[in-house]
N, CA and C atoms as an extended XYZ file, in Angstrom:
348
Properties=species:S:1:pos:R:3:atomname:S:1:resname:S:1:resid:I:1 pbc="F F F"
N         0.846       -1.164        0.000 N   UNK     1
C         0.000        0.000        0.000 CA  UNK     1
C         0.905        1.246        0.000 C   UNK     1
N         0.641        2.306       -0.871 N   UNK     2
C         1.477        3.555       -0.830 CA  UNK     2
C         1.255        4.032        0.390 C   UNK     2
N         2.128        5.247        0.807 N   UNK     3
C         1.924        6.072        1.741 CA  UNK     3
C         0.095        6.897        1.328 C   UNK     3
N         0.487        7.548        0.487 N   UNK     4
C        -0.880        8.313       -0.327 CA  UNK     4
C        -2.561        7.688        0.175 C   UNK     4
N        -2.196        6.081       -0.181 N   UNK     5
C        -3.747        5.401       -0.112 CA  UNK     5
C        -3.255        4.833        1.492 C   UNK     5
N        -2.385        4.945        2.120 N   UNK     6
C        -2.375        4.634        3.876 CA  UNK     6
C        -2.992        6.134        4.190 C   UNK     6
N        -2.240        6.939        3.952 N   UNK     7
C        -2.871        8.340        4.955 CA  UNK     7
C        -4.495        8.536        4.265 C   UNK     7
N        -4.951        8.119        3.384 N   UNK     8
C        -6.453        8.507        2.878 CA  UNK     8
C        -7.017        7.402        3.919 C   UNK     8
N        -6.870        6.174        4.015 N   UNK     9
C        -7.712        5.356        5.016 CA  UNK     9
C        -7.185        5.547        6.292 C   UNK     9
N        -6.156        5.855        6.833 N   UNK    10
C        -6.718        6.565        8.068 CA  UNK    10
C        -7.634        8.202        8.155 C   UNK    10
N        -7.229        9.025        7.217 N   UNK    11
C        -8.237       10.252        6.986 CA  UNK    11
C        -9.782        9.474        7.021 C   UNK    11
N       -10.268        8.561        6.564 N   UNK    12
C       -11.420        7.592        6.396 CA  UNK    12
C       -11.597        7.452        7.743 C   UNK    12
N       -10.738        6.471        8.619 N   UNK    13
C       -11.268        6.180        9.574 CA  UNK    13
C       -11.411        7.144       10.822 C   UNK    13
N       -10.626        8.412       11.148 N   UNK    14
C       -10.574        9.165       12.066 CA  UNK    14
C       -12.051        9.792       11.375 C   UNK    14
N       -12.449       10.533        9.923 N   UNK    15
C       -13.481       10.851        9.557 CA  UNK    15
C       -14.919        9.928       10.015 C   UNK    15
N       -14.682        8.807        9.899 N   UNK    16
C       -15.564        7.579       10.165 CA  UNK    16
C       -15.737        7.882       11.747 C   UNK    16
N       -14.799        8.043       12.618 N   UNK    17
C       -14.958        8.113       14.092 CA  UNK    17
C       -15.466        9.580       14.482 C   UNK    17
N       -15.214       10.384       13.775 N   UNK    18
C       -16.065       11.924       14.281 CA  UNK    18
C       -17.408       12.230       13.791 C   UNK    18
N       -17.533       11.412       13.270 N   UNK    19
C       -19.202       11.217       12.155 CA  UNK    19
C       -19.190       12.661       11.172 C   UNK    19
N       -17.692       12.496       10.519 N   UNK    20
C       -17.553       14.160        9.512 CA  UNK    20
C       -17.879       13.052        8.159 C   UNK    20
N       -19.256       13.210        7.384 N   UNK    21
C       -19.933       12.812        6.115 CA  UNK    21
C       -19.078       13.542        5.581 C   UNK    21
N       -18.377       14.494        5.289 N   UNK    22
C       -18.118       16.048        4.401 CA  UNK    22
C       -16.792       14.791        3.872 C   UNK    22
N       -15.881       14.844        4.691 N   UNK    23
C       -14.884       14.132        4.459 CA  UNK    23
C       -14.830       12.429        3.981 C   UNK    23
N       -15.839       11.768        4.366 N   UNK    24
C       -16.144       10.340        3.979 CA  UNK    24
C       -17.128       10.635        2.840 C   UNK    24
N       -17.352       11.590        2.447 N   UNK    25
C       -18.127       11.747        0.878 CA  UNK    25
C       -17.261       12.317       -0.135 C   UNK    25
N       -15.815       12.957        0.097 N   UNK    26
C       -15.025       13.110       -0.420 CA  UNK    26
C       -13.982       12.281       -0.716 C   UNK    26
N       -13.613       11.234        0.181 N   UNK    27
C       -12.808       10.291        0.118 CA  UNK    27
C       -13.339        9.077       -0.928 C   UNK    27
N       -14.835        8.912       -0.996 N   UNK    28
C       -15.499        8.374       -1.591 CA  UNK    28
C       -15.502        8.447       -2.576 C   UNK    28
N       -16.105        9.623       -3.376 N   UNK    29
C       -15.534       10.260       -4.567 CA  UNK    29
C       -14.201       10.139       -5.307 C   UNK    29
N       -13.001       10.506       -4.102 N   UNK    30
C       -11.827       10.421       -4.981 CA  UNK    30
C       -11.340        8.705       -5.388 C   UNK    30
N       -11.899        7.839       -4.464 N   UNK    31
C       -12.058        6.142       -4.537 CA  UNK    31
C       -12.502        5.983       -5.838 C   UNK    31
N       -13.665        6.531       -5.769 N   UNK    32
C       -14.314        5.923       -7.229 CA  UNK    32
C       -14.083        6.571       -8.333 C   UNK    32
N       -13.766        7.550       -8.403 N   UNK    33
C       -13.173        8.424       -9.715 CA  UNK    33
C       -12.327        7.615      -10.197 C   UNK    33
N       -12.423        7.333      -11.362 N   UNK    34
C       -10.931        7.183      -11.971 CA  UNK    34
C       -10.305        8.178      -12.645 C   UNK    34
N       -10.389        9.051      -12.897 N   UNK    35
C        -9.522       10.236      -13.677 CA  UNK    35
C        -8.453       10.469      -12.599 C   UNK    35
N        -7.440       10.658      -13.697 N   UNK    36
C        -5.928       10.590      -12.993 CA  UNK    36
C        -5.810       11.480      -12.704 C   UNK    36
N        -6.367       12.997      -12.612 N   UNK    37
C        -6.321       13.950      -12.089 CA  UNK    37
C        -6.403       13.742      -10.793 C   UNK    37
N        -7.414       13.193       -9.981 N   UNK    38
C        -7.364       13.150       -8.812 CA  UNK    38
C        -6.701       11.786       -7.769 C   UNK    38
N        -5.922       11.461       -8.902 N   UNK    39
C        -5.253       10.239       -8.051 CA  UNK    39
C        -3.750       10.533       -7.763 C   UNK    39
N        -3.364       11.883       -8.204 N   UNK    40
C        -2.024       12.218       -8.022 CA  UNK    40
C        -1.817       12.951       -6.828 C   UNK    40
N        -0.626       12.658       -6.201 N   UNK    41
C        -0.954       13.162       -4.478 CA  UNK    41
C        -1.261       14.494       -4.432 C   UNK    41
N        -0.923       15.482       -5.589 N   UNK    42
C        -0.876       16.975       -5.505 CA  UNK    42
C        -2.636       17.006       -5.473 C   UNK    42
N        -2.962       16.450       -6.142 N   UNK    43
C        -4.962       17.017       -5.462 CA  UNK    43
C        -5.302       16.185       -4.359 C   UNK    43
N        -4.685       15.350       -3.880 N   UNK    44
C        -5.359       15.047       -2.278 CA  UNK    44
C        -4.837       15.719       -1.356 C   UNK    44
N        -3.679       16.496       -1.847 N   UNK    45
C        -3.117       17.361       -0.870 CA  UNK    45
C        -3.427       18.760       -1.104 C   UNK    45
N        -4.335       18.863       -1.964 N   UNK    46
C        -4.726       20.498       -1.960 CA  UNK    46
C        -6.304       20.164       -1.354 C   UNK    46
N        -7.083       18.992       -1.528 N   UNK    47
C        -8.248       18.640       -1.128 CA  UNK    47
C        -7.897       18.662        0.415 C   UNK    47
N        -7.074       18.443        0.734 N   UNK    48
C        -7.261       18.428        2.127 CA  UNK    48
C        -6.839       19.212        2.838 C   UNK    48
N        -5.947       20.202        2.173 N   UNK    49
C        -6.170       21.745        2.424 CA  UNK    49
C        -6.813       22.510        2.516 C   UNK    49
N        -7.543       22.431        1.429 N   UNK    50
C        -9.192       23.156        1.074 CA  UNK    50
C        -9.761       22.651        2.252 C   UNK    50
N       -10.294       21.120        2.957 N   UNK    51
C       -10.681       20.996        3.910 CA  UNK    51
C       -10.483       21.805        5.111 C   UNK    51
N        -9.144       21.655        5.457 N   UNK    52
C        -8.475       22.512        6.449 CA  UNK    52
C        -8.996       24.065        6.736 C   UNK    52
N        -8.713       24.649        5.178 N   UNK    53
C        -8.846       25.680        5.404 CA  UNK    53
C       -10.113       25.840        5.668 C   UNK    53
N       -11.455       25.398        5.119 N   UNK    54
C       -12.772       25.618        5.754 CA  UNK    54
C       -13.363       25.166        6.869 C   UNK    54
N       -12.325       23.947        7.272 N   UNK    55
C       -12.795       24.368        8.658 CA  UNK    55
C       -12.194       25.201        9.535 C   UNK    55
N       -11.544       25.840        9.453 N   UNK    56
C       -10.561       26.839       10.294 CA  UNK    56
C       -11.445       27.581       10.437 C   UNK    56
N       -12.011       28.051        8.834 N   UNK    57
C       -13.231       29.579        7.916 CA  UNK    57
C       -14.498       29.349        9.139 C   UNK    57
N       -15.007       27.950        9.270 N   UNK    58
C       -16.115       27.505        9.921 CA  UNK    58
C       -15.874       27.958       11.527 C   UNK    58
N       -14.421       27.708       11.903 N   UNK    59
C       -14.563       27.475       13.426 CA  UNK    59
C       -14.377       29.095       13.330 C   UNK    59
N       -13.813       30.141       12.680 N   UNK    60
C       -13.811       31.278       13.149 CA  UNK    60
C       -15.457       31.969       13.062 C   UNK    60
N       -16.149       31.587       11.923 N   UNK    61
C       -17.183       32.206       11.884 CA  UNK    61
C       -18.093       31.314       13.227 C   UNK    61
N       -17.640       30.440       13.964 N   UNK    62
C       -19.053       30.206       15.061 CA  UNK    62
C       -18.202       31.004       15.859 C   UNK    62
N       -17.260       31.549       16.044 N   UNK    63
C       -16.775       32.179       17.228 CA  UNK    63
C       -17.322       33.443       17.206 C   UNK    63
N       -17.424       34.278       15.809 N   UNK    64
C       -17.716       35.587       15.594 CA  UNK    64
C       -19.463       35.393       16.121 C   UNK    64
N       -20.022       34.255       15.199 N   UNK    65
C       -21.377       34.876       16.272 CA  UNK    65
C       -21.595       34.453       17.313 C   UNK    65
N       -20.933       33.505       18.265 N   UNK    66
C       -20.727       33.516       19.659 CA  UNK    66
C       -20.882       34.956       20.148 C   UNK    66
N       -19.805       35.829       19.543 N   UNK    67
C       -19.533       36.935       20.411 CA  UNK    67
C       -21.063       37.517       20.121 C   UNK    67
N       -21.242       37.587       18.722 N   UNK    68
C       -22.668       38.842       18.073 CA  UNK    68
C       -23.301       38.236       19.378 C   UNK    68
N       -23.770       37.102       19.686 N   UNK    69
C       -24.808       36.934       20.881 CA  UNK    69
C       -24.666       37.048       21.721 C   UNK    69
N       -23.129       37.422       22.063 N   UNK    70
C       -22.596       38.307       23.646 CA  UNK    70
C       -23.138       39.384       23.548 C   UNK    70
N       -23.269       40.461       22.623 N   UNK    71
C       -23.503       41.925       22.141 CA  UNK    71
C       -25.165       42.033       22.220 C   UNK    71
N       -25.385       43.467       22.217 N   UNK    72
C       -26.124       44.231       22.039 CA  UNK    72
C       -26.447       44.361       20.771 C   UNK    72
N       -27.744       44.028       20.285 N   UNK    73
C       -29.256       43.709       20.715 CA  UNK    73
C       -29.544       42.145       20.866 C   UNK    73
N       -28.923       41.307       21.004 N   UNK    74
C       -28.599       39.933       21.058 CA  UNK    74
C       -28.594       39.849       22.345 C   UNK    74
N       -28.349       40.144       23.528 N   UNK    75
C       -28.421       40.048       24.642 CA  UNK    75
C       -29.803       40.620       25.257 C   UNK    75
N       -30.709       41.185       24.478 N   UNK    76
C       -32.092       41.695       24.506 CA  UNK    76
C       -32.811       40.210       24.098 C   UNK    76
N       -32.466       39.324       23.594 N   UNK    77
C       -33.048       38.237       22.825 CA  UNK    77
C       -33.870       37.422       24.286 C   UNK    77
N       -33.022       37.286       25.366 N   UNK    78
C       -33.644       36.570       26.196 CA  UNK    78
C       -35.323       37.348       26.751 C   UNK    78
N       -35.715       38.629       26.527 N   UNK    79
C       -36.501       39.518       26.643 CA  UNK    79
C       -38.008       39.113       25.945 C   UNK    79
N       -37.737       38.874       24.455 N   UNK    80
C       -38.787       38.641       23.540 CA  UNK    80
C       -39.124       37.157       23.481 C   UNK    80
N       -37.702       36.485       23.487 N   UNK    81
C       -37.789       34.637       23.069 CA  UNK    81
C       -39.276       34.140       24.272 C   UNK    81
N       -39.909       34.883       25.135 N   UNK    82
C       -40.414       34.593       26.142 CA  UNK    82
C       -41.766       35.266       26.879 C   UNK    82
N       -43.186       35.711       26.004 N   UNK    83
C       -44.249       36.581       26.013 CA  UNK    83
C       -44.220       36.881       27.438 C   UNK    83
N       -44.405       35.890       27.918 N   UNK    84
C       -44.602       35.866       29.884 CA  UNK    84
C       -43.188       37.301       30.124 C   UNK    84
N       -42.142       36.753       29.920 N   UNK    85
C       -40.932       37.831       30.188 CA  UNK    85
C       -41.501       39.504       29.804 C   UNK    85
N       -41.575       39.566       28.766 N   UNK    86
C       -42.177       40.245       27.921 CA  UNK    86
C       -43.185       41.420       28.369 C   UNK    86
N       -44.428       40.325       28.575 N   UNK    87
C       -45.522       41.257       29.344 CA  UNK    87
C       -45.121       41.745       30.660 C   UNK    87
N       -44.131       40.863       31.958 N   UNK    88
C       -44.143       41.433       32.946 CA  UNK    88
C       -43.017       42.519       32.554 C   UNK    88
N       -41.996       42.772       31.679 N   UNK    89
C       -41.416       44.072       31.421 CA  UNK    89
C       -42.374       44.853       31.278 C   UNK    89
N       -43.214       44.542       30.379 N   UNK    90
C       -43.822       46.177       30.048 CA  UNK    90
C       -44.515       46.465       31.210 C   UNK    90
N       -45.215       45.575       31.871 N   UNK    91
C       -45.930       45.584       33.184 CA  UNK    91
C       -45.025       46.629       33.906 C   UNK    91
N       -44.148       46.327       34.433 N   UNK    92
C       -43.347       46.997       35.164 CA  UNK    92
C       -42.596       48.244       34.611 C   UNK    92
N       -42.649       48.608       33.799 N   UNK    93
C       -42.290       49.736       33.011 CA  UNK    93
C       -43.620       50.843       33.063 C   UNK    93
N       -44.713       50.596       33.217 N   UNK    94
C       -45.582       50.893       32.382 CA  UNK    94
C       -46.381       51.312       34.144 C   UNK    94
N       -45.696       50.583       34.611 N   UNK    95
C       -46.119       51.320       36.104 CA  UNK    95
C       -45.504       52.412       36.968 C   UNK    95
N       -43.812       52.088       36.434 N   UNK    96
C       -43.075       52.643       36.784 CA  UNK    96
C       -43.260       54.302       36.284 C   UNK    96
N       -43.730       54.438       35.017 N   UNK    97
C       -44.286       55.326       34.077 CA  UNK    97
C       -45.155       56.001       34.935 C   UNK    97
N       -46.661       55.319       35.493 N   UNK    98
C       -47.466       55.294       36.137 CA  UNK    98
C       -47.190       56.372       37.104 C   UNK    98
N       -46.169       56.069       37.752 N   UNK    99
C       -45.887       56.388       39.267 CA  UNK    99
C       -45.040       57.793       38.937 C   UNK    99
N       -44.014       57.345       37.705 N   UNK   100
C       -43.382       59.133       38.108 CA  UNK   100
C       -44.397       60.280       37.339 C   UNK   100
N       -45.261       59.813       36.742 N   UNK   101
C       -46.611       60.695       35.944 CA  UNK   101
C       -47.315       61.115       37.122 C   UNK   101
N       -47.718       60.430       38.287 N   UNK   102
C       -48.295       61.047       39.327 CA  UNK   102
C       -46.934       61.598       40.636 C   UNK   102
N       -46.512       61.254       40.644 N   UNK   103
C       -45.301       61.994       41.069 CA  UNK   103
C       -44.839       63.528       40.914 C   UNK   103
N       -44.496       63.753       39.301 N   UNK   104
C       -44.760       64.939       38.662 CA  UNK   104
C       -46.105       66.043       39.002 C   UNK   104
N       -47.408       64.830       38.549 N   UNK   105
C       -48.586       65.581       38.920 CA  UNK   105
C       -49.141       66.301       40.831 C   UNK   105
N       -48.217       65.538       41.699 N   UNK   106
C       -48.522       66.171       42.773 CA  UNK   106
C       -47.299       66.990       42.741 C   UNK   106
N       -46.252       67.583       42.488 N   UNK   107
C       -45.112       68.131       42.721 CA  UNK   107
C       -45.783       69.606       42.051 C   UNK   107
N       -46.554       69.782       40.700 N   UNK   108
C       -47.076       69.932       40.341 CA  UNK   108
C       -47.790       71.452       41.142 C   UNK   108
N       -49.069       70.403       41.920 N   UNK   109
C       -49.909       70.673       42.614 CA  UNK   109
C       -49.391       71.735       44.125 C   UNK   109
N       -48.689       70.962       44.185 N   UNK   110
C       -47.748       71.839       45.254 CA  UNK   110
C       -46.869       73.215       44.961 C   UNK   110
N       -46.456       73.084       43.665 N   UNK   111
C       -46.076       74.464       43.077 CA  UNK   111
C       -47.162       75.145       43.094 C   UNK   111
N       -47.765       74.557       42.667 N   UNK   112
C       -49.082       75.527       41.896 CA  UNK   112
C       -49.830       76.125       43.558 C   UNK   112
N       -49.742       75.521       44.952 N   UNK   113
C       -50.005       75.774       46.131 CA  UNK   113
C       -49.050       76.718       46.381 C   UNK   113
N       -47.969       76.612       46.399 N   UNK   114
C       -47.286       78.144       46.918 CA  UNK   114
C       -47.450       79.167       46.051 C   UNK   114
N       -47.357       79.167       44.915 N   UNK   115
C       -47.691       79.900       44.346 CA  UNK   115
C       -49.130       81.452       44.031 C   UNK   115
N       -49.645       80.969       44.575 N   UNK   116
C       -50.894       81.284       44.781 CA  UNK   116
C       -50.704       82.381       46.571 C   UNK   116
């Protein structure tokens, strides 16, 4: 067995053990192809670069929206995902409202008492 078709069946079997289809549907492919294009080590070694590099592309982009859902308005999400949450905000807003509207209105009243 070459080196070439040893490192593709272990790439197979470590792929086989992480349950990565992406890579055991590619290995598959290059198995059954016969065009000599892809049987020369220079395209299994750019194929599995290309791999590489997208998953690198993949693991940076879940990190970036990790963070977006650290951030602002994403951190508002737990607010809406939840009507019950929701209504008792406005509830409580909406009283709070309540209270400095009559607050104002006797402060108000009391100007308007010395005044006089």
């Amino acid at each position: 067995m070459t080196s070439e078709v040893q490192d593709l069946y272990q790439n197979a079997l470590i792929a086989y053990h992480q349950g990565d289809v992406f890579t055991l549907k590619m290995i598959a492919t290059i198995v059954s192809n016969q065009n000599n294009e892809l049987h020369n080590s220079a395209s299994f070694v750019t194929l599995f670069a290309e791999q590489k590099r997208l998953i690198a592309l993949k693991d940076l982009i879940n990190a970036e929206l990790v963070q977006l859902d650290d951030e602002y308005p994403s951190i508002l999400k737990k607010y809406i995902d939840n009507q019950e949450k929701v209504t008792n905000q406005r509830n409580f807003l909406n009283d709070q409202a309540d209270e400095s509207i009559k607050a104002i209105q006797d402060y108000q009243e009391k100007i308007d008492t010395l005044l006089k």
